[in-house]
C-alpha positions as CSV (number, residue, x, y, z in Angstrom):
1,X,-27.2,-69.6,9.8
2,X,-27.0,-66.7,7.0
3,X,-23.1,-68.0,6.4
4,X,-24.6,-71.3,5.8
5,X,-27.2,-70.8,3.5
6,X,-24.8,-68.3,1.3
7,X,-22.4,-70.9,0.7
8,X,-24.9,-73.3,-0.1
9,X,-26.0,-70.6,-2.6
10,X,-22.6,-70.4,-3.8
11,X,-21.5,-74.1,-4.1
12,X,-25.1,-75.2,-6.0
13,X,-24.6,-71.8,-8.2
14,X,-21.1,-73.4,-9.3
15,X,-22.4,-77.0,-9.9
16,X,-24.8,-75.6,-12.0
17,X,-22.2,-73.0,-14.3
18,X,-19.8,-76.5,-14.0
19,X,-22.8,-78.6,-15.4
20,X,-23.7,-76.4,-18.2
21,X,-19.9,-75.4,-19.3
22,X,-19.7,-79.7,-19.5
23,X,-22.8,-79.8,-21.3
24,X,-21.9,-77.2,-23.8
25,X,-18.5,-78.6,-24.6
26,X,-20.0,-81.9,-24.7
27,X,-22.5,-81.3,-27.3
28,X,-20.2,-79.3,-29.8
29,X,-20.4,-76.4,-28.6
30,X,-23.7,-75.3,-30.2
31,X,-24.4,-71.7,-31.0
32,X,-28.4,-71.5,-30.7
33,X,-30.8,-72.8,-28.1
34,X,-32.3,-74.4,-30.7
35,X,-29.7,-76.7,-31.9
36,X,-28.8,-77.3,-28.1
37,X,-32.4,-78.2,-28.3
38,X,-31.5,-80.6,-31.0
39,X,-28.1,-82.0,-30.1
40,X,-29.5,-82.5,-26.3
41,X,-32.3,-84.6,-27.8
42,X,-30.3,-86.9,-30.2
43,X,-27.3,-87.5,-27.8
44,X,-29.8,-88.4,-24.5
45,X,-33.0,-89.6,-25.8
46,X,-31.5,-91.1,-29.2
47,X,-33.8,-89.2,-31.1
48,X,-32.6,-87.9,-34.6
49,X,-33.1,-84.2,-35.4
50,X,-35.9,-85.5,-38.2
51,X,-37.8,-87.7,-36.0
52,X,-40.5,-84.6,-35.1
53,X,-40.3,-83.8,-31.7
């Protein structure tokens, strides 16, 4: 049962490092959290960086 619940652990631990490196390179690579913040919000939401929120 422990075996089981460690790779579990392991497999969701690389999803999530995969899902952010594909994020990161898929958004320009940006260098803050803030304009992560900014180019997350424009490409998903279509909001433009001016728009407030």
């Amino acid at each position: 049962m422990a075996m089981e619940i460690i790779g579990l652990i392991i497999v969701v631990s690389h999803l999530m490092v995969m899902g952010a490196l594909i994020l990161w390179f898929g958004l320009g690579k940006p260098t803050t959290a803030a304009k992560f913040r900014q180019r997350f919000r424009a490409q998903f939401f279509g909001r433009s960086p001016r728009s407030g929120f």
